[in-house]
N, C-alpha and C positions, 0 to 999 in steps of 0.2 A: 350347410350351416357351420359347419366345423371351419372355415373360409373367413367367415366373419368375427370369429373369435380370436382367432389373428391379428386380424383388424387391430380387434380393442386392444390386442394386448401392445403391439404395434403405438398406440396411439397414447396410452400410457406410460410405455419407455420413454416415448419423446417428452411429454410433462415433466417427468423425474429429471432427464437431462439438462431440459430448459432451467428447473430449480436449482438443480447443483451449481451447473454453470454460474448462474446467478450470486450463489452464497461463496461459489470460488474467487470468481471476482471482486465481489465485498471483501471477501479475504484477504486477497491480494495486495485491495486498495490502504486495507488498514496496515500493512505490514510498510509497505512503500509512504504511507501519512506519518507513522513513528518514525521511521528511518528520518525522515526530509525534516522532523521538527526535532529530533534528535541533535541532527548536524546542527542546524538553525542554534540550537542551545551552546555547541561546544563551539562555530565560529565566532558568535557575542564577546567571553569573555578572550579569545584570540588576540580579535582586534584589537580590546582595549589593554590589551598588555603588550601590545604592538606599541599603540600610542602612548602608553605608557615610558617605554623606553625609549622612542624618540625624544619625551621631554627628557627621560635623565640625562639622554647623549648628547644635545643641545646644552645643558648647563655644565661641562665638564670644557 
């Protein structure tokens, strides 16, 4: 009997694992989703001050 409770305990670790992994992941995914729309925010006004000084350098 003492064999079996093994087992369960066995079969338990794996649940927990299976959770954490899960919530790591979700973790993970938010940190890398800020980062990419972070960047997305600071290349926007880049550009336009990119184009921006094409027009000035054209009218000079």
């Amino acid at each position: 009997m003492d064999q079996d409770n093994h087992l369960s305990h066995e079969a338990s670790c794996l649940h927990w694992r299976a959770i954490f992994a899960l919530i790591g992941h979700i973790a993970v995914m938010n940190i890398f989703g800020r980062y990419i729309l972070d960047a997305e925010a600071h290349i926007a006004p880049m550009k336009s001050l990119t184009q921006s000084f094409m027009v000035h350098s054209n009218r000079l």
